[in-house]
Structure formats: structure tokens, C-alpha cells
C-alpha positions, -999 to 999 in steps of 0.1 A, spaced: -924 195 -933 -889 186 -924 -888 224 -904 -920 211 -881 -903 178 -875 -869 193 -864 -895 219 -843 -915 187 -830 -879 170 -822 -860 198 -801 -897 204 -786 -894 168 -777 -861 170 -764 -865 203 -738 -893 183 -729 -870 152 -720 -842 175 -705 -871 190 -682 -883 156 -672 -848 147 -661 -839 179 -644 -876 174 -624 -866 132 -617 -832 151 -605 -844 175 -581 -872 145 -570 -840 125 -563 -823 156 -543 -854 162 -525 -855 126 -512 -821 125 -502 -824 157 -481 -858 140 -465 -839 112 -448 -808 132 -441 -833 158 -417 -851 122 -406 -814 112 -400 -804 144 -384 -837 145 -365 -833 113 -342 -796 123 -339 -806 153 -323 -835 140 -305 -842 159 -276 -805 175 -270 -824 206 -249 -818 180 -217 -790 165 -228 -803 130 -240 -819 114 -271 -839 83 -271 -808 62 -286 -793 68 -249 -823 45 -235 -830 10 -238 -861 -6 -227 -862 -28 -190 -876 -62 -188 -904 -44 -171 -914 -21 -195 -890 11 -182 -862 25 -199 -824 20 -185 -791 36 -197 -776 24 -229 -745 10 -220 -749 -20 -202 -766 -34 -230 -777 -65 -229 -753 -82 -204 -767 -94 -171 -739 -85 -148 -736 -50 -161 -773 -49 -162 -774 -55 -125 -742 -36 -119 -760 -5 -133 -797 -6 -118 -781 -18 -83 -747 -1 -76 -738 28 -104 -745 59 -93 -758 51 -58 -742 72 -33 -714 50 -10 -703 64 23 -683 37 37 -642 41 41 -633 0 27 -657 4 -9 -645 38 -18 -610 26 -17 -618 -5 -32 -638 11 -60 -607 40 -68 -583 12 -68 -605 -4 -91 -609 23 -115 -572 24 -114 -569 -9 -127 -596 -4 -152 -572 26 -173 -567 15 -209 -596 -12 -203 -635 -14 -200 -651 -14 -170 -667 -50 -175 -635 -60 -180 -630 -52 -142 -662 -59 -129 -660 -97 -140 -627 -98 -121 -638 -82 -90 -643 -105 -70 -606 -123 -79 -596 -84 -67 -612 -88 -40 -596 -121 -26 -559 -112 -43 -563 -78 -21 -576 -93 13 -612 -76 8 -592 -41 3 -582 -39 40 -564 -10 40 -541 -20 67 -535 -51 54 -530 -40 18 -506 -12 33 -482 -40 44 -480 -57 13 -445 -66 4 -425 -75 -27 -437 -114 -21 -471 -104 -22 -463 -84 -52 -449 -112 -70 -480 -132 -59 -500 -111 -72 -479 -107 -106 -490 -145 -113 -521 -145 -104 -544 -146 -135 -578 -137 -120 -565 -104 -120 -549 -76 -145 -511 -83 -137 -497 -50 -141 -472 -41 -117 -476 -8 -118 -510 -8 -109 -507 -32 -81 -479 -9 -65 -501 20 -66 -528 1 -50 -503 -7 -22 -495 26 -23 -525 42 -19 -538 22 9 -509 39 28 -519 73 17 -551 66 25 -548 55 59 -528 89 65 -556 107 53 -582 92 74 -557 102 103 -554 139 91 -594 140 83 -611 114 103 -625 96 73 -619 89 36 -657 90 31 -659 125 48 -629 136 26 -640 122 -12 -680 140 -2 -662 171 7 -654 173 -35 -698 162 -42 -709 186 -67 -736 207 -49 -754 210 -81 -782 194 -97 -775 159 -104 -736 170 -97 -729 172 -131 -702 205 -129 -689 203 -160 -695 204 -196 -702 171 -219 -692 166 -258 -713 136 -260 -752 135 -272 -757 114 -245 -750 141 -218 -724 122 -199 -689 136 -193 -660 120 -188 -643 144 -166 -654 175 -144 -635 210 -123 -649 189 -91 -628 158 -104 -600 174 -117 -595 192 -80 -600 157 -64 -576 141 -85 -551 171 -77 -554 168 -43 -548 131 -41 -521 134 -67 -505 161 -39 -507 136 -13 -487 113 -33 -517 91 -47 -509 75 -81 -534 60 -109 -558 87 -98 -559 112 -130 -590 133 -134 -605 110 -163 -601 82 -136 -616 98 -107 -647 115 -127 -654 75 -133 -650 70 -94 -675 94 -88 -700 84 -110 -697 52 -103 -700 60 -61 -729 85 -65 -711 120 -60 -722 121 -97 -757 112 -110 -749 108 -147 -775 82 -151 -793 100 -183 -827 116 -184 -857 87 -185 -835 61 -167 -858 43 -144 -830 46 -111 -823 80 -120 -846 98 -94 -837 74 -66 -802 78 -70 -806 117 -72 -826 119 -38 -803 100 -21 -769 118 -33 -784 152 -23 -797 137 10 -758 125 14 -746 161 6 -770 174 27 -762 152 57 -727 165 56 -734 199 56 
């Protein structure tokens, strides 16, 4: 009797250990579910470069790039300026000033300032700017609608110099900053790290930003002028399902093509 109860008991208990071991492997099987679910909308559809986290939806039922969120000037900064191709001389040196000033900050950061830039800097006259002395430095230095950094405002007065030489040597900074447009699809030249398929610096940038820094430009480092030329459409990085990214793309290759 006591022989078929010990039987019955370690019967009983291979039958527990089993349970366990299968409530284990449940458990384990779960877990691995949700990490593919997690791994799954990660990954999204990385074949062109996006996933659906890069997209947010538009008050009129379209889908817009992620990073303006939900702030109306960066909203309207992004569906009505980024990315659209600029050809005139005064808002491409305005904008790589800009982006100058923007190094080690956020871009909306800048952008709620620009039109404090924009008075401080005499509408970025490049003649005017050019003859900018140490008073207007020290003006500049206290005024707080702008980022006081001296350095940064000395390359801005800087670089309008340089860049009225170059307009004499080529007969236009627009003619000169196309001349580096990516003749690819969508100009993107380079290779990205991020999910969302946007770099953050390109070979077409990085020989820009050579070239100016050989012409004695400063603030103009290859991170720097990869953001300039997204920002002024020789770079359509808006991503995959954006609602302005065709329009933006037809008009940058009719640009390129213009210059040809």
C-alpha cells in the first residue's frame, strides 16, 4: 500500500514538474510573440527606407513627416518651406547663416527667432551685412531676440563677404550651391543609419562644405550644410507617404534640369 502511494506521489509530482515546464515554455512563447510584434513595427517597411512611426496623420486626413509634431510653426515650416527647392541669391544665404546659428541647437529653436535674425541682420543684405563693424557686433551681442554667440555672428559677417566674392567669380550664389544638387532620385547621395531614411550628412554635402571651407567660409561643416540642403530643396528627404513629398520632388528635378 505504502509502495503505490509513494508510486501515485512521484507520479503526481513528474506530473506537476511537466505542468510547470509546459506554463514555462507558454510564458517563453508569449514573450517571443510580442518581441516579433515589437520587432515587426520597428522594422515596418525598411525595403524604402521608412516605417509608419515616421508618419503622422494631417488635419486633412494625409500623412506628414514626424518631426514637426504637433507644433503649428514647424507644421507650417515643413508643408510650406522644407524641402522646396530656393533659387534666390538673399534666402540661401540667409538660410546657411541660419543653420550656422542653429549648431548645438534645434532648429525650432531658430525658426522662432527668425524673424529677430532677420531685423538684427538687415533682411541678410549681403552688402550690408559685409560692412558690419565691431559696433554692430556688440549690438548684436545684446540683443536677446537672437543667439548671442560671437562667433557665430562673425562668421555670418564673414560669410556675407565671401559670398559676395563668389557671386563675382560665378555670377550667382544660387548657380553655385545647384551646381553641388544631387542628380539622383530624390538627391539623397549618401547612406542613412536612421529607420527613418534621413541622413544627416552626404559626399554632395561634404564637397560643398569643402569648397566653402576653401574659400574661407566658417560655420559651414558638412553636418551643417547637409541641413541647408534639405532644408532649400537640393535634398528631398521628406520620407516615403509624406503628402508634399511628390511636389517637392518634381520641382527640385525641374530646378536641376533647368540648370543643365
Amino acid at each position: 500500500m505504502r509502495s503505490a502511494c509513494g508510486a501515485s506521489a512521484r507520479t503526481c509530482g513528474q506530473v506537476r514538474s511537466l505542468f510547470v515546464r509546459f506554463r514555462q515554455g507558454i510564458n517563453l512563447f508569449n514573450k517571443v510573440r510580442i518581441l516579433l510584434a515589437i520587432l515587426e513595427k520597428q522594422i515596418g517597411t525598411y525595403a524604402s527606407g521608412v516605417t509608419t512611426e515616421w508618419l503622422r496623420p494631417t488635419e486633412n486626413g494625409a500623412e506628414r513627416c514626424w518631426w514637426p509634431g504637433d507644433d503649428d510653426q514647424y507644421i507650417q515650416y515643413h508643408d510650406t518651406e522644407w524641402g522646396r527647392p530656393v533659387t534666390d541669391d538673399t534666402r540661401l544665404f540667409e538660410k546657411i547663416c541660419l543653420e550656422g546659428f542653429q549648431a548645438g541647437l534645434s532648429w525650432l529653436t531658430i525658426l522662432r527667432k527668425r524673424e529677430n535674425f532677420r531685423r538684427a541682420f538687415h533682411a541678410f543684405d549681403m552688402d550690408e551685412v559685409a560692412r558690419f563693424s565691431e559696433r554692430d557686433i556688440n549690438r548684436l551681442l545684446e540683443d536677446v531676440g537672437i543667439v548671442r554667440h560671437r562667433g557665430k555672428i562673425e562668421a555670418t559677417i564673414n560669410n556675407a563677404g565671401r559670398a559676395l566674392d563668389l557671386i563675382d567669380e560665378t555670377g550667382s550664389l544660387t548657380d553655385f550651391i545647384w551646381s553641388y544638387a544631387p542628380d539622383v532620385p530624390f538627391g539623397r547621395d549618401g547612406q542613412s543609419s536612421h529607420a527613418s531614411g534621413v541622413a544627416s550628412i552626404s559626399p554632395s554635402a561634404t564637397a560643398l562644405s569643402k569648397e566653402l571651407k576653401k574659400r574661407g567660409w566658417k560655420f559651414v561643416g558638412p553636418t551643417t550644410v547637409y541641413s541647408f540642403m534639405q532644408s532649400m530643396g537640393l535634398v528631398n528627404d521628406h520620407v516615403d507617404g509624406c503628402h508634399v513629398r511628390s511636389a517637392c520632388e518634381t520641382t527640385r528635378q525641374s530646378t536641376i534640369a533647368a540648370r543643365k
